[in-house]
BAKOL-506313 format. One line per field, with one value per residue (C-alpha): x negated, y, z negated. Coordinates in nm, 3 decimals. Layout:
residues N
u <- (X_...)
v <- (Y_...)
w <- (Z_...)
END
This chain:
residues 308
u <- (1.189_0.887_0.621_0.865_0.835_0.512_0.407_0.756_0.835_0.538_0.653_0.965_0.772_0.740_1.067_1.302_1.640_1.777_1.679_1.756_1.913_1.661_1.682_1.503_1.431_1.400_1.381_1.508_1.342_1.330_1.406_1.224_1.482_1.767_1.667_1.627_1.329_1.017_0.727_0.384_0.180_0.157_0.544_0.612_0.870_0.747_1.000_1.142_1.134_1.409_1.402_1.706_1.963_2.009_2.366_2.581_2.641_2.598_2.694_2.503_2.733_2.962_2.736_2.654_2.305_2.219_2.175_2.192_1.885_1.584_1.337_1.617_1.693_1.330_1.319_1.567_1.469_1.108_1.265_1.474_1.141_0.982_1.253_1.436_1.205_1.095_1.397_1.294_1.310_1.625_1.776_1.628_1.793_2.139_2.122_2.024_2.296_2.576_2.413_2.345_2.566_2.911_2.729_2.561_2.881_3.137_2.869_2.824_3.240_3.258_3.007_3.168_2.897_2.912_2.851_2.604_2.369_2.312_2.104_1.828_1.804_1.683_1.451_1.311_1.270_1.425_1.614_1.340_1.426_1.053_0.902_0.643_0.491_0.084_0.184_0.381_0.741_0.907_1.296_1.546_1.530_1.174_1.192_0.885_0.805_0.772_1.133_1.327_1.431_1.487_1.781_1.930_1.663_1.524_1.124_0.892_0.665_0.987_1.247_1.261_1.613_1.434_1.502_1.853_2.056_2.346_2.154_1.913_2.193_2.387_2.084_2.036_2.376_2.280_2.005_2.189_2.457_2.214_2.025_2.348_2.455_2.086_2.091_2.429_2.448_2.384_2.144_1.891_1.968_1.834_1.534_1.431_1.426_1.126_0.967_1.111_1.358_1.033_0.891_1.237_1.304_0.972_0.980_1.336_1.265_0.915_1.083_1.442_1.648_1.841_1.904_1.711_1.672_1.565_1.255_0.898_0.770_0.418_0.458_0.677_0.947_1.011_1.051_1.219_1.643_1.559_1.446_1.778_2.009_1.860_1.883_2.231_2.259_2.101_2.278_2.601_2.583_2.335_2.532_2.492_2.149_2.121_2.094_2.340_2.416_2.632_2.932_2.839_2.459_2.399_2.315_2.613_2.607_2.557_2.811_2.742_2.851_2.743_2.620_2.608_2.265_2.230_1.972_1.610_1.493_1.151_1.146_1.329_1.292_1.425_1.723_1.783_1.777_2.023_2.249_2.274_2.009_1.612_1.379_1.324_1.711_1.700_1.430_1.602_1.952_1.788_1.486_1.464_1.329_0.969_0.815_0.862_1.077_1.334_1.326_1.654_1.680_1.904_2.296_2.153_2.297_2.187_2.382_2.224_2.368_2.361_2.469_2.794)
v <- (5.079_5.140_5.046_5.122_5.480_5.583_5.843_5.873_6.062_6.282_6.341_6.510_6.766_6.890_6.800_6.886_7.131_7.466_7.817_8.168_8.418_8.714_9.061_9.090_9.430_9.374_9.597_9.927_10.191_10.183_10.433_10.384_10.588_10.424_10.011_9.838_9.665_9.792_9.945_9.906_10.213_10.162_10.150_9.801_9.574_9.376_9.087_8.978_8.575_8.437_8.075_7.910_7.905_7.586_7.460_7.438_7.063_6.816_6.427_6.198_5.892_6.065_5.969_6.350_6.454_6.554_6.902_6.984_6.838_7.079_6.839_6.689_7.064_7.174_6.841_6.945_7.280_7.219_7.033_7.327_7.503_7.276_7.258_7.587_7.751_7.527_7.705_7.545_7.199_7.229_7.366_7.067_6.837_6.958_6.933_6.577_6.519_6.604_6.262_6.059_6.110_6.019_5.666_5.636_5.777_5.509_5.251_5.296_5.345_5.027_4.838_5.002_5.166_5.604_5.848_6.035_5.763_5.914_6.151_5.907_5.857_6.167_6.202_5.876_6.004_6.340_6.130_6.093_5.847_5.794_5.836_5.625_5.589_5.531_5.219_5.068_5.205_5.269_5.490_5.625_5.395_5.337_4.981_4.784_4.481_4.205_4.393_4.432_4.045_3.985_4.203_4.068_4.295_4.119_4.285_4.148_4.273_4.348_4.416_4.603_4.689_4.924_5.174_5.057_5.295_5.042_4.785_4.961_5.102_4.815_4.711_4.967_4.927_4.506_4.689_4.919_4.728_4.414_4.709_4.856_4.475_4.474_4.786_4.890_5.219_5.408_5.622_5.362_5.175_5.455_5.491_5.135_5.212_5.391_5.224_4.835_4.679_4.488_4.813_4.970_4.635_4.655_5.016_4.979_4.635_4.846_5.174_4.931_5.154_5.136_5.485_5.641_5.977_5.823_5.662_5.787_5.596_5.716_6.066_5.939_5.777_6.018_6.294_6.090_6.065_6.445_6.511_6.370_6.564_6.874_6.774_6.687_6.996_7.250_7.088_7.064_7.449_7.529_7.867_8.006_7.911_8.123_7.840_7.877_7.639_7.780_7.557_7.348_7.393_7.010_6.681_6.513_6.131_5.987_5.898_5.498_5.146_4.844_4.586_4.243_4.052_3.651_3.621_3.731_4.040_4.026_4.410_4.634_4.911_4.667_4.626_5.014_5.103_4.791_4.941_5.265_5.453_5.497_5.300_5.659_5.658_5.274_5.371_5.664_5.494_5.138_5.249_4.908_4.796_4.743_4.631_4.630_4.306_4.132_3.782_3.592_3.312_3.090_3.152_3.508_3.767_4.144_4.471_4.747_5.083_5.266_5.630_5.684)
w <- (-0.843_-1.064_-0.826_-0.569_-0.592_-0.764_-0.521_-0.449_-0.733_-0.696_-0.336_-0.435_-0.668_-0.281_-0.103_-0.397_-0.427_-0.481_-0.523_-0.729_-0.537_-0.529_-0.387_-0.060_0.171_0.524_0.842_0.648_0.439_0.038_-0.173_-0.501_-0.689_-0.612_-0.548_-0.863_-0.736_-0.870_-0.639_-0.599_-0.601_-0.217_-0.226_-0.124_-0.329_-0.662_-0.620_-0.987_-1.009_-1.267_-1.436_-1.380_-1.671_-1.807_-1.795_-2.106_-2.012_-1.724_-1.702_-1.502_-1.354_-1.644_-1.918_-2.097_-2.120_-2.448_-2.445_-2.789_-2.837_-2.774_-2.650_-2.370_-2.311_-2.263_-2.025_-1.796_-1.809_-1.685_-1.405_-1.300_-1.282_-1.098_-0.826_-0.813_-0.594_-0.280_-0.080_0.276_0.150_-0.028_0.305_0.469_0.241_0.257_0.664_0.597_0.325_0.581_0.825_0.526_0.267_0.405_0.463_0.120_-0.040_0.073_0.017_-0.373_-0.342_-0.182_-0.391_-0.713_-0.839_-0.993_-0.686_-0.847_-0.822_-0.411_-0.603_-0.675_-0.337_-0.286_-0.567_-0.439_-0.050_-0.006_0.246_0.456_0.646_0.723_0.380_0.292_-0.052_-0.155_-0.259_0.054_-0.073_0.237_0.379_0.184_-0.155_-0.111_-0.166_-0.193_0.074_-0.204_-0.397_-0.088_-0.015_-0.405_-0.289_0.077_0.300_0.544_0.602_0.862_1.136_1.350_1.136_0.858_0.650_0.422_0.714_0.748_0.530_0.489_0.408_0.180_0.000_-0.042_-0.215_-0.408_-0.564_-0.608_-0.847_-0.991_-1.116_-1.235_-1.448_-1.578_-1.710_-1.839_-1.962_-2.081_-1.890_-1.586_-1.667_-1.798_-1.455_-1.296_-1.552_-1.496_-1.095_-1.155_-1.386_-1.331_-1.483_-1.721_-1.763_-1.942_-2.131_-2.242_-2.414_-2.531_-2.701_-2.896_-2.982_-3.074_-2.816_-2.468_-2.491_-2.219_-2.451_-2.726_-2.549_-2.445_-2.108_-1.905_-1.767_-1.425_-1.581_-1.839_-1.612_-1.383_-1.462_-1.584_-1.236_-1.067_-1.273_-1.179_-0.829_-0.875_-1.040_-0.756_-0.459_-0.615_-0.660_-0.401_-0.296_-0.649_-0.559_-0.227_-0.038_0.213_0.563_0.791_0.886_1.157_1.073_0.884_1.053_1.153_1.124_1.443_1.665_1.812_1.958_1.845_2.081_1.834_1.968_1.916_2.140_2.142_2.337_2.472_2.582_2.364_2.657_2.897_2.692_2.581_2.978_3.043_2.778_2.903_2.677_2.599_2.394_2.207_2.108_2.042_1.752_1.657_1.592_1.472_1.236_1.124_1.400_1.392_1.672_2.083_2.061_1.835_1.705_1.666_1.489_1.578_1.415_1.296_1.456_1.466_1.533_1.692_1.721_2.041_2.176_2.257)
END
């Protein structure tokens, strides 16, 4: 959400997807008459770098991008560009799609909302679960403190559901589909993330559009929807990419109990050891919480995840 992600955006210039396969020599001699890579005059490889073709057509949330036009072409293309080539990241991200997406997947299903909107989750965070913006955007939707209640997350100084990837989503999808009813469509929902739902009204109400390709918005925004199609793009073919995870190699969600807690805990660490686990684990399966102690109100109840 506009000031929800404004370094956010930036930040996945450096954690984005995909990458052209390329002929590389290793460990064995090279015959300059027969390899098609060219040689230096010391004989080691030149390496040939490729832009990406630009597909023939691609929906987002099955609403077509408008290739035929040269100036939506040229936008997609540059984003391509852009992303193609930052081959560890891209690896990253699919080990961290097999743990997350399965959960943010059967939330949109379940809140009735297009599946390829998990793709602005990772142009917002790479999903880094940990990613924190300039700004104070925070986890995998990069929600703002102020935005997050508007939308059922509780944020305080010990819990925070911004790191809660049910919750956030869930979220998410409350924006989503208020945008789309704003909005009319799916990909100016996801337009108005970055920019605000204000922000989009704003330019479409000036320039006497809703059509998110028919509108010029500051520099972030209008790269922005053009930046999650090509992400969408390079992991949904990242073998024809070269990027290539061995089975078994991604994340797996993690496997956990849930204690339900109605009562306060003075010492998280007290509690993890009761329960059979560390206050490192605790963390590591409960992000969202903050602090060395939890707070319950009284007839709220929490549910913490623990090991198996």
């Amino acid at each position: 959400m506009k000031s929800t992600t404004k370094a956010a955006a930036y930040f996945l210039s450096g954690l984005a997807i995909g990458a052209i396969v390329i002929t590389t020599i290793a460990s064995r001699k090279i015959d300059p008459a027969t390899t098609p890579v060219e040689m230096s005059a010391e004989g080691r490889p030149h390496y040939k770098w490729y832009a990406p073709h630009v597909p023939s057509s691609i929906d987002f949330c099955g609403e077509a991008v408008p290739l035929d036009r040269w100036e939506v072409r040229e936008k997609l293309d540059r984003e391509l560009l852009v992303n193609t080539y930052l081959h560890g990241s891209q690896l990253y991200i699919l080990k961290l799609a097999g743990r997350y997406f399965p959960i943010i997947e059967e939330r949109l299903k379940a809140n009735g909302v297009p599946p390829d909107l998990k793709y602005v989750c990772v142009a917002e965070s790479a999903l880094q679960q940990n990613a924190w913006s300039s700004v104070g955007a925070a986890s995998f939707w990069q929600f703002m403190k102020d935005t997050g209640p508007r939308y059922g997350l509780e944020i305080n100084d010990e819990v925070d559901e911004r790191f809660n990837v049910v919750k956030a989503t869930d979220a998410a999808c409350q924006y989503f589909k208020e945008a789309y009813s704003k909005f009319g469509s799916w990909t100016a929902a996801a337009a108005s993330y970055n920019c605000g739902m204000a922000g989009f009204a704003k330019q479409a109400e000036f320039q006497q559009s809703n059509n998110y390709y028919d509108l010029i918005f500051p520099e972030e925004t209008n790269r922005y929807v053009f930046r999650i199609v090509a992400l969408k793009h390079l992991l949904s073919n990242a073998k024809k990419y070269g990027m290539m995870i061995e089975e078994g190699d991604e994340y797996k969600p993690l496997k956990a109990r849930t204690v339900m807690v109605d009562k306060s805990i003075t010492n998280l660490t007290e509690f993890a050891v009761a329960n059979g686990t560390s206050y490192k684990m605790l963390k590591i399966y409960n992000p969202w919480l903050r602090d060395r102690k939890l707070t319950v109100k009284p007839g709220k109840t929490y549910e913490i995840q623990l090991p198996m």
